[in-house]
SERO-4910 file (N, C-alpha, C, O; in steps of 0.05 Angstrom, whole numbers):
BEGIN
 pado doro    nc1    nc2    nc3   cac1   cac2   cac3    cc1    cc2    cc3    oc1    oc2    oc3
  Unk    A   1897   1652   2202   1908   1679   2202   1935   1678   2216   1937   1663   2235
  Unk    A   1957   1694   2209   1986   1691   2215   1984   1717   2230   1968   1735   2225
  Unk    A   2009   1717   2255   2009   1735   2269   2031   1747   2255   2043   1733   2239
  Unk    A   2038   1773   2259   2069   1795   2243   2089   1774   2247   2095   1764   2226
  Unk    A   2106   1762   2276   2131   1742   2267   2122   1717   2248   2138   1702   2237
  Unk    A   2095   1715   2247   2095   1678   2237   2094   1689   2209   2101   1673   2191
  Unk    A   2084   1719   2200   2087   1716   2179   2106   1725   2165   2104   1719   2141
  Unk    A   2127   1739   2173   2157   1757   2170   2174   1730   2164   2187   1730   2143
  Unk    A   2176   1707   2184   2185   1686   2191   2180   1672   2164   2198   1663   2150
  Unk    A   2148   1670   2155   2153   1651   2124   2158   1680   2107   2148   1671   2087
  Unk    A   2163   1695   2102   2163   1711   2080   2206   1707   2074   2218   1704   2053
  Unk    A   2215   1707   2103   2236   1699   2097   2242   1669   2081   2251   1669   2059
  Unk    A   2236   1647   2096   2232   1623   2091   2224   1618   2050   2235   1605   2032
  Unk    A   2204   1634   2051   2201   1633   2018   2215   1649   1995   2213   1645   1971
  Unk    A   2234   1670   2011   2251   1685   1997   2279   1664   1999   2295   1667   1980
  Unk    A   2284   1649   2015   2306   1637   2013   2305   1612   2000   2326   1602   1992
  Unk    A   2275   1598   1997   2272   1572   1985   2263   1578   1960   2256   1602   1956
  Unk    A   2260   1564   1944   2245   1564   1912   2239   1544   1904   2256   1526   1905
  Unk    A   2215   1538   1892   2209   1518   1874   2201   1495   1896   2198   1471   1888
  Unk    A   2199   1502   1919   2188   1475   1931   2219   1454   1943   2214   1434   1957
  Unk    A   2242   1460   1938   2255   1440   1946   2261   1455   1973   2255   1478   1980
  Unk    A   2276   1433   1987   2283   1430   2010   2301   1444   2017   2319   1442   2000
  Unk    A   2309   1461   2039   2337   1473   2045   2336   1476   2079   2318   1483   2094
  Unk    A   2370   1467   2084   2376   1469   2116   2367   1492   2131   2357   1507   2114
  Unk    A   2367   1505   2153   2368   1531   2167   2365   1516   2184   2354   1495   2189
  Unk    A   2391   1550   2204   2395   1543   2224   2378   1565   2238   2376   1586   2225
  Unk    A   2364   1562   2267   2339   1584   2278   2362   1608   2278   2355   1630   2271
  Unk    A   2391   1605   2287   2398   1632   2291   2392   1649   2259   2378   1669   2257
  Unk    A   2406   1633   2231   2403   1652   2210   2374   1663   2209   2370   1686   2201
  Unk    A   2354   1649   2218   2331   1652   2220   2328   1679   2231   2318   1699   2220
  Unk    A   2337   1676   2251   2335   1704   2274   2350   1728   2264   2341   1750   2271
  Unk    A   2374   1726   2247   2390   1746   2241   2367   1759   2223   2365   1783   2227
  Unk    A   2348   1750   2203   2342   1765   2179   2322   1775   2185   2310   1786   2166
  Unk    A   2307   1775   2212   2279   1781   2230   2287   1814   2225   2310   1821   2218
  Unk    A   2265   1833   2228   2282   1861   2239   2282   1867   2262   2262   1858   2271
  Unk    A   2293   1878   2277   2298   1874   2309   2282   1876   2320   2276   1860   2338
  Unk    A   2268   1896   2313   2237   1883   2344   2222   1867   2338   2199   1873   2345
  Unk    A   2224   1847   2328   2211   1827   2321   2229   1802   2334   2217   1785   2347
  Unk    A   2251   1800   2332   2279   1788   2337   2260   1766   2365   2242   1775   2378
  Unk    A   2268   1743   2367   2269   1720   2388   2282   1708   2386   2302   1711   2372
  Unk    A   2275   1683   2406   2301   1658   2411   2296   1639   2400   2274   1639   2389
  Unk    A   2311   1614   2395   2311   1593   2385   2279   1579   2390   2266   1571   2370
  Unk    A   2269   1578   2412   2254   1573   2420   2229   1585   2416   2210   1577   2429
  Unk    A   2225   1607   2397   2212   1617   2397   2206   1615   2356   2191   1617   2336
  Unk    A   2219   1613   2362   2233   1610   2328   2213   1573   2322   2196   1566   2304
  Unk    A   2221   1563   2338   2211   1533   2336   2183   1531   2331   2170   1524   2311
  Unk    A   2172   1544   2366   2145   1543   2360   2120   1556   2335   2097   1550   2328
  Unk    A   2143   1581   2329   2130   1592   2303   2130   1578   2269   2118   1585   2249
  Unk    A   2152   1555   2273   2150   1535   2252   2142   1514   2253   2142   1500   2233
  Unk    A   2135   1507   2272   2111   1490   2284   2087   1498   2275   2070   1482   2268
  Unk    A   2084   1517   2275   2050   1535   2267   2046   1530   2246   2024   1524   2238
  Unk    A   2072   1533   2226   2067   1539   2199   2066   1510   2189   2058   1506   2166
  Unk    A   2073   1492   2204   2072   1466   2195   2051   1461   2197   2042   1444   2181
  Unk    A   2033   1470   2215   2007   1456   2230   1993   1463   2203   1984   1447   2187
  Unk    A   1991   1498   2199   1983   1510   2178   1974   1501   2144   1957   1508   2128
  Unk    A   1997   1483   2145   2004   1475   2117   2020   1498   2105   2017   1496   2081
  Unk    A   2035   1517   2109   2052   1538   2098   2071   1519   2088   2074   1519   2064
  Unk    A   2088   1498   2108   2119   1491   2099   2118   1462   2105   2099   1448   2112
  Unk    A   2138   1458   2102   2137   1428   2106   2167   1410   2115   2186   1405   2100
  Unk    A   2162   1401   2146   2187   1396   2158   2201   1374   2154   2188   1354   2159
  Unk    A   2220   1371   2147   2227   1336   2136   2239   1342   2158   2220   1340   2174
  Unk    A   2261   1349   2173   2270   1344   2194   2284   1368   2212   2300   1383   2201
  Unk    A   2277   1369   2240   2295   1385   2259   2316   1366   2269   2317   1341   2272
  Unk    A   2333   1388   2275   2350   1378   2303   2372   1392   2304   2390   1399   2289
  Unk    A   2361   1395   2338   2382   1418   2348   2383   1446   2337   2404   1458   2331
  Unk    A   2358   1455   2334   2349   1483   2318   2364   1496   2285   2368   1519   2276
  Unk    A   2370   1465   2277   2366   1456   2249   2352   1444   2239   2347   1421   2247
  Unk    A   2339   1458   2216   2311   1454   2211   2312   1457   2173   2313   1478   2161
  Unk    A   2310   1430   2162   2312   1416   2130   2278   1425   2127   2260   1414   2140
  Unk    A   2275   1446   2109   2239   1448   2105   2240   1465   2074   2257   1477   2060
  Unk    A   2212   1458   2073   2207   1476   2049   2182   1493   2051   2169   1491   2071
  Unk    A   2174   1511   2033   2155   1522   2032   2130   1510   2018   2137   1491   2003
  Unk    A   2108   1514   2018   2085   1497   2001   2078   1512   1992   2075   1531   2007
  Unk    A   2068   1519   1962   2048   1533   1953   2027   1544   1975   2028   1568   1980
  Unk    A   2014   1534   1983   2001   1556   2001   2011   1569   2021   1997   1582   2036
  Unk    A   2034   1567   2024   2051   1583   2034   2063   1613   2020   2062   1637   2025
  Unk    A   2071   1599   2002   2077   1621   1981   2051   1635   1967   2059   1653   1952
  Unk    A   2029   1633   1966   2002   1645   1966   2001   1666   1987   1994   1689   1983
  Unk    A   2007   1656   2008   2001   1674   2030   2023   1694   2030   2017   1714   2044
  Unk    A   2045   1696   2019   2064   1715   2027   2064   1732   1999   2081   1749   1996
  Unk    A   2043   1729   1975   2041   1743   1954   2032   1763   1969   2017   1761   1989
  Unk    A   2046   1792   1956   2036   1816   1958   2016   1826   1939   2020   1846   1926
  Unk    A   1984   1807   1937   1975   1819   1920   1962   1837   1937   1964   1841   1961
  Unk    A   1941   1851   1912   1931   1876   1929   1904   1868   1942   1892   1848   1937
  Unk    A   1898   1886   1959   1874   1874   1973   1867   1895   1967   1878   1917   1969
  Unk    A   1835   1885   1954   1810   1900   1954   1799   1916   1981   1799   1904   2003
  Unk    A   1793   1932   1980   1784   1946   2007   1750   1939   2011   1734   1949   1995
  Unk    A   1742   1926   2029   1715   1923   2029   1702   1945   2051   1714   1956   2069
  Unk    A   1672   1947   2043   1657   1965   2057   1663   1999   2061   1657   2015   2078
  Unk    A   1677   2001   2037   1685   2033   2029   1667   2036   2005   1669   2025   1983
  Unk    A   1648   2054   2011   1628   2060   1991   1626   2095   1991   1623   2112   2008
  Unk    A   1632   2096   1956   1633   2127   1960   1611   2140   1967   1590   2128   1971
  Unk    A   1613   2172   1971   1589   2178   1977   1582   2192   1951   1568   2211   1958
  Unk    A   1584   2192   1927   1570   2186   1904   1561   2163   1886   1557   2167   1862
  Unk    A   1560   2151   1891   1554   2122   1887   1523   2124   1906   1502   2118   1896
  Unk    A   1524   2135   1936   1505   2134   1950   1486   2145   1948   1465   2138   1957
  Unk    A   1491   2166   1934   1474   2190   1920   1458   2177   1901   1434   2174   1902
  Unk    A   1475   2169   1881   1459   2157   1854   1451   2131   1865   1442   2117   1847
  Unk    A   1452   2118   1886   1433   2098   1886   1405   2108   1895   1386   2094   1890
  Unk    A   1403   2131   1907   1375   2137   1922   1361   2156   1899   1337   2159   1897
  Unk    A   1380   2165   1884   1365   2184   1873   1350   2161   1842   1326   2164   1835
  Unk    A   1367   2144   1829   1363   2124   1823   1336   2106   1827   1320   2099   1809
  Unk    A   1337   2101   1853   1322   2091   1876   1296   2105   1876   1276   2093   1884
  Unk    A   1294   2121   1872   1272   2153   1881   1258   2152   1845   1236   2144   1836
  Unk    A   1279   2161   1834   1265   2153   1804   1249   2128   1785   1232   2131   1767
  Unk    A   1261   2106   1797   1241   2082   1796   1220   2079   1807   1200   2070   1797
  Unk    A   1223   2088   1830   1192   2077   1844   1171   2108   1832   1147   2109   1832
  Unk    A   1185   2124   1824   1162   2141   1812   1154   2137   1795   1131   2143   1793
  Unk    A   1168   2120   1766   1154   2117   1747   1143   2090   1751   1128   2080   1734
  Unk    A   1150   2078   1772   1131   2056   1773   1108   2062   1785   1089   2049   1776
  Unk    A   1104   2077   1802   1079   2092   1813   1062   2101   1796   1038   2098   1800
  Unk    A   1075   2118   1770   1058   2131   1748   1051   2105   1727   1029   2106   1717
  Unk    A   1062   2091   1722   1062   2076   1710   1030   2050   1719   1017   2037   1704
  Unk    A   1028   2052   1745   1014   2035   1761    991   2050   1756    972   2041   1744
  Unk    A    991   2077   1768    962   2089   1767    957   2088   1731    934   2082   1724
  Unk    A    970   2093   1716    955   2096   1690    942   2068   1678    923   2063   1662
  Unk    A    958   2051   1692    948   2026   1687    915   2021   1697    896   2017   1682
  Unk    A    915   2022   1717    894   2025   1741    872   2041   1724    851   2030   1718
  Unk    A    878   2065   1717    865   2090   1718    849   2080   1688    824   2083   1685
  Unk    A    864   2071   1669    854   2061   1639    837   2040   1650    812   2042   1647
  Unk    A    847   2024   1660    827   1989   1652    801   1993   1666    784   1975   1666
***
């Protein structure tokens, strides 16, 4: 799970790279395209692409001197799709209705169904 900068941080990273190849950055451009309260230092910048390396998001061919040659990985770019997320554990409350009432109607005719059985043999 990515925290708001680690994930702001690759959403930039994958809007500036494509297709998997390699491109320079420097942590300041990094920092310019942050939105300000999110905004840090070089140093801070580092350790959050560190993460994503650990992650498997990107992939560092080389730093130095808070230039940083990387790319994005497919599961990187997975993670920064805006698809939609399903909402779980929201159940309407008609849905809840017709399951009991549902619920309530089966076991009666299986009840009637039981005794006539019973009641014949």
């Amino acid at each position: 799970m990515l925290d708001v900068k680690s994930k702001l941080v690759l959403k930039i990273l994958a809007k500036e790279t494509s297709g998997g190849s390699y491109k320079i950055f420097e942590s300041e451009d990094i920092i310019s395209l942050l939105p300000k309260r999110f905004r840090t230092d070089s140093e801070g910048i580092r350790h959050i692409l560190t993460h994503l390396e650990r992650q498997d998001f990107i992939s560092i061919k080389y730093d130095d001197d808070d230039t940083y040659c990387l790319c994005v990985l497919p599961f990187g770019f997975e993670e920064v799709e805006d698809a939609p997320v399903k909402e779980r554990g929201r159940v309407n409350k008609l849905t809840i209705l017709f399951s009991f009432l549902f619920g309530l109607l089966g076991a009666l005719i299986g009840g009637i169904i039981t005794f006539l059985f019973i009641k014949f043999l």
